[in-house]
Backbone as ProteinMPNN parsed JSONL, in Angstrom:
{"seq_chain_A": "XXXXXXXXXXXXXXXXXXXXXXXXXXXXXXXXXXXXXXXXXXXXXXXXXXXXXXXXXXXXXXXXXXXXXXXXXXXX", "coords_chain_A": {"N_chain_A": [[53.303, -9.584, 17.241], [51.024, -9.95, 15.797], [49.86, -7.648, 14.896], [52.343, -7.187, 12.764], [51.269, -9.175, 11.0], [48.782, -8.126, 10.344], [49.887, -5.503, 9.211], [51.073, -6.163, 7.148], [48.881, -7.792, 5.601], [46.96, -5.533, 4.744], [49.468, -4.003, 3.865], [49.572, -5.878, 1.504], [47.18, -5.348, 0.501], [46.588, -2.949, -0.395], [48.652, -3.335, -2.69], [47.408, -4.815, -4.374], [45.265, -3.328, -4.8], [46.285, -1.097, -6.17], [47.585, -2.501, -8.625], [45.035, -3.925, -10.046], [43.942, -0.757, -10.564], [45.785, 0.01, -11.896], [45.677, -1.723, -13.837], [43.079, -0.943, -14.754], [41.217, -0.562, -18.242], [42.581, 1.594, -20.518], [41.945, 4.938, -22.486], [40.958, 5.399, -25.52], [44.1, 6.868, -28.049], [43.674, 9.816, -29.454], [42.899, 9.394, -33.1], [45.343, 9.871, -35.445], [44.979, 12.284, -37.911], [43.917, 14.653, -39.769], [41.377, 15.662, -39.192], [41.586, 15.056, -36.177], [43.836, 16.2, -35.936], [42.912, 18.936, -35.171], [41.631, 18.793, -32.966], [41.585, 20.853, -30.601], [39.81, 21.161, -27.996], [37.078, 20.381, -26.087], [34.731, 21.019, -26.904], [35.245, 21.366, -29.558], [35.699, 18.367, -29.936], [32.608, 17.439, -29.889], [31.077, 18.415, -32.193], [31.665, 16.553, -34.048], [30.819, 14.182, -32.104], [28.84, 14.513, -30.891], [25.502, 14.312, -29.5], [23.478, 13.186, -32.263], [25.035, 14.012, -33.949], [27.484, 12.98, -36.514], [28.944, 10.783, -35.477], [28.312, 9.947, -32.944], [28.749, 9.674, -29.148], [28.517, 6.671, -27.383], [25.441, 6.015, -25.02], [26.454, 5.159, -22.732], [29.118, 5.885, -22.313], [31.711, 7.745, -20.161], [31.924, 10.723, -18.62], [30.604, 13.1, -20.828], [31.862, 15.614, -21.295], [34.59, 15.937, -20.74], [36.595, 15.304, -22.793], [39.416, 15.343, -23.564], [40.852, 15.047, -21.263], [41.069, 12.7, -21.03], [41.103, 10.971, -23.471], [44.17, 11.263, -25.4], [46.617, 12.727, -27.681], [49.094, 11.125, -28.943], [51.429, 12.545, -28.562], [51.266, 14.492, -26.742]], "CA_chain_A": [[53.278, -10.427, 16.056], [49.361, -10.085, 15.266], [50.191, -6.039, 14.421], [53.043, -7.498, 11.99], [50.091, -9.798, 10.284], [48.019, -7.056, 9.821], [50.455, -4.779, 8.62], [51.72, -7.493, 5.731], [47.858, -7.662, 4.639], [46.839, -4.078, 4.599], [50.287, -3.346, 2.595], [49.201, -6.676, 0.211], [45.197, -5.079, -0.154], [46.823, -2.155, -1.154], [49.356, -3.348, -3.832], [46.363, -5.182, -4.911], [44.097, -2.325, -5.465], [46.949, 0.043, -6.924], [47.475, -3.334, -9.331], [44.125, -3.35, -10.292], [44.046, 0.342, -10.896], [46.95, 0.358, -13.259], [45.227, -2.846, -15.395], [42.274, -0.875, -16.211], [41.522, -0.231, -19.837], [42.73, 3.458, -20.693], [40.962, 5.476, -23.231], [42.259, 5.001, -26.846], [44.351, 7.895, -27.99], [43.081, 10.32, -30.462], [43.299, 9.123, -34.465], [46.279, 11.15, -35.931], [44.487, 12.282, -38.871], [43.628, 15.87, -40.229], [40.403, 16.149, -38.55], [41.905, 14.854, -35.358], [44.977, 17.209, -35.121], [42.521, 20.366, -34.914], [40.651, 19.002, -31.71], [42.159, 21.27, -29.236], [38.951, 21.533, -26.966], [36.012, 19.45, -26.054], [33.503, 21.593, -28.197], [35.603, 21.047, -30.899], [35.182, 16.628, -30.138], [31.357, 17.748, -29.84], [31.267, 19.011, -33.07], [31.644, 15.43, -34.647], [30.509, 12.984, -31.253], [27.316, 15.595, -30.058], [24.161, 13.353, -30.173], [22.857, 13.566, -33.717], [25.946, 13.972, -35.099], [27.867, 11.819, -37.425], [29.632, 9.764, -34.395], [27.94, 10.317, -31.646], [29.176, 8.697, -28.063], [27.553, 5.714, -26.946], [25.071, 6.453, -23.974], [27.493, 4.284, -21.623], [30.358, 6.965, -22.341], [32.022, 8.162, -19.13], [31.183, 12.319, -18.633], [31.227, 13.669, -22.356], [32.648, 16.993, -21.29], [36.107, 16.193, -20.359], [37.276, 14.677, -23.941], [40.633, 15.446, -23.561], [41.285, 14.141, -20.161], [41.217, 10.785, -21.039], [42.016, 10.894, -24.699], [45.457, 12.021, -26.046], [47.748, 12.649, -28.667], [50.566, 10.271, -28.479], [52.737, 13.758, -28.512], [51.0, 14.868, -25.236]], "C_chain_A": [[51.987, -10.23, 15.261], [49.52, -8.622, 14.353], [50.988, -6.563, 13.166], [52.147, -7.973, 10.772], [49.182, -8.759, 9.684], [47.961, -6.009, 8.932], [50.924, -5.154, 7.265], [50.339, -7.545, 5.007], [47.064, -6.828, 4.353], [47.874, -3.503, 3.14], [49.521, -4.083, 1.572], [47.847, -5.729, 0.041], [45.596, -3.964, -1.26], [47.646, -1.799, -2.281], [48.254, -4.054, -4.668], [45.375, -4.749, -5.671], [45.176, -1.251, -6.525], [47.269, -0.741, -8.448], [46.458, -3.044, -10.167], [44.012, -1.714, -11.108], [44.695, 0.706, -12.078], [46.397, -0.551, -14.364], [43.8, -2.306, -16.025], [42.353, -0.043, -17.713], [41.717, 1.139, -20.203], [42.241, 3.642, -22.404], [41.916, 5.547, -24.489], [42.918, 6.253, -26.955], [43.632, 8.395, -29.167], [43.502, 10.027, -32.046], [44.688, 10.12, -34.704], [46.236, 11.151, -37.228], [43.784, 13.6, -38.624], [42.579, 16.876, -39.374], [40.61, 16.131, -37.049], [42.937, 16.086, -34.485], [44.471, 18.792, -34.486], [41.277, 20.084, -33.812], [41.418, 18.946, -30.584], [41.39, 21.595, -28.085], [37.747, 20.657, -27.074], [34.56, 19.841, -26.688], [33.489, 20.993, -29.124], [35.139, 19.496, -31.282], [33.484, 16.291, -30.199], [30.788, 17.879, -31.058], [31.017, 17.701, -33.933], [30.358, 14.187, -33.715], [29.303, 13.572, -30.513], [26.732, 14.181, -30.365], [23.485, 13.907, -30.943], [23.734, 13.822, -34.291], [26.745, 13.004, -35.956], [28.718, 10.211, -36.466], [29.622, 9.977, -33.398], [28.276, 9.111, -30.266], [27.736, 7.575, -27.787], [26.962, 6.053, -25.325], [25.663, 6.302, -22.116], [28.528, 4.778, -21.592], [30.241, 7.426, -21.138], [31.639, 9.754, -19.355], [31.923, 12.773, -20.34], [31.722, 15.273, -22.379], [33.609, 17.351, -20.97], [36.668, 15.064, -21.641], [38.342, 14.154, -23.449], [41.359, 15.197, -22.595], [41.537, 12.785, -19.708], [41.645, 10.741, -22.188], [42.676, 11.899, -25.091], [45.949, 11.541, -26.936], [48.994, 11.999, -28.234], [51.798, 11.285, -28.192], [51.998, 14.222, -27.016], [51.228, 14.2, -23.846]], "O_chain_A": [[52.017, -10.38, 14.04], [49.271, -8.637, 13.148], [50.258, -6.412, 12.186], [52.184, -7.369, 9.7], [48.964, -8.715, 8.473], [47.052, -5.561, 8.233], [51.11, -4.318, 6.382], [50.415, -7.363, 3.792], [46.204, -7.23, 3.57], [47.561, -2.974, 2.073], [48.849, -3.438, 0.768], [47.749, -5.473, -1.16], [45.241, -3.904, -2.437], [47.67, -0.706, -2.846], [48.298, -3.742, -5.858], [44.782, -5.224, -6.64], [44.727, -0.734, -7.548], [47.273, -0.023, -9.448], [46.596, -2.143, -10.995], [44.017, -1.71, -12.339], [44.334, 1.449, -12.991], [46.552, -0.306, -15.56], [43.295, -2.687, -17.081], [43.181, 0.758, -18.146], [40.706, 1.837, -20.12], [42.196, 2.771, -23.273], [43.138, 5.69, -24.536], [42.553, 7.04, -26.082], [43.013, 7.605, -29.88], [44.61, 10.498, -32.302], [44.862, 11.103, -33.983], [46.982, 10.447, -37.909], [43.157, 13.803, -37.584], [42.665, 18.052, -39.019], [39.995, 16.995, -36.424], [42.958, 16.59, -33.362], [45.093, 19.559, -33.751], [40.269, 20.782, -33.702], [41.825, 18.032, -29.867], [41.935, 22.205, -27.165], [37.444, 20.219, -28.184], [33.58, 19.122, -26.884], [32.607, 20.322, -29.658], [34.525, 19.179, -32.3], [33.063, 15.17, -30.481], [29.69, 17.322, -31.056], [30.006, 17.801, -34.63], [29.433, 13.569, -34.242], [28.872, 12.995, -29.515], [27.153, 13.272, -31.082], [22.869, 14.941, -30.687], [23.477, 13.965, -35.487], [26.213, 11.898, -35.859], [28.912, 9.051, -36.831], [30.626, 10.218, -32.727], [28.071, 7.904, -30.396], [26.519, 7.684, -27.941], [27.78, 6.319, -24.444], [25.479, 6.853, -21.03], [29.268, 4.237, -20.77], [29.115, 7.637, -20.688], [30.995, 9.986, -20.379], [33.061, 12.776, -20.809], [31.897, 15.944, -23.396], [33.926, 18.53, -20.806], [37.149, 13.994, -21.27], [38.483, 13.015, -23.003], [42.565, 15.078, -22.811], [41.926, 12.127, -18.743], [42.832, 10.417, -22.194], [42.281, 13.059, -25.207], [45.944, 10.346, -27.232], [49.736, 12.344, -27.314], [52.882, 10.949, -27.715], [52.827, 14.105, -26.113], [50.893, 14.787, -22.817]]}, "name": "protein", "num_of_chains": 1, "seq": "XXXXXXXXXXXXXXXXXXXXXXXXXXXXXXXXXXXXXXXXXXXXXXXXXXXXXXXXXXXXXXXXXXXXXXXXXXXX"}
């Protein structure tokens, strides 16, 4: 019976955490706008969001060299 108990709050921790997981905030998708449709590579999002450029990431940005792994085109 104690094994049964254990097994019931192990599964719950882990619908808990996969919960969790799915509620956090995902990365907006990319504008769909002129300048937007021609960033097919993370140079290219560099190009605008480098530091010193016109919209540069905020220093609290997750790794700035995988753009496109987190933000997409609603067609992707």
């Amino acid at each position: 019976m104690k094994n049964n108990i254990g097994i019931i709050v192990l599964a719950l921790a882990l619908l808990a955490f996969l919960f969790f997981l799915s509620s956090r905030q995902k990365a907006p998708f990319l504008p769909a706008n002129e300048t937007h449709n021609h960033a097919l590579s993370n140079s290219a999002c560099l190009t605008c969001h480098g530091p010193g450029k016109q919209s540069p990431l905020k220093p609290s940005h997750p790794p700035k060299e995988q753009c496109l792994l987190c933000h997409k085109t609603e067609a992707r």
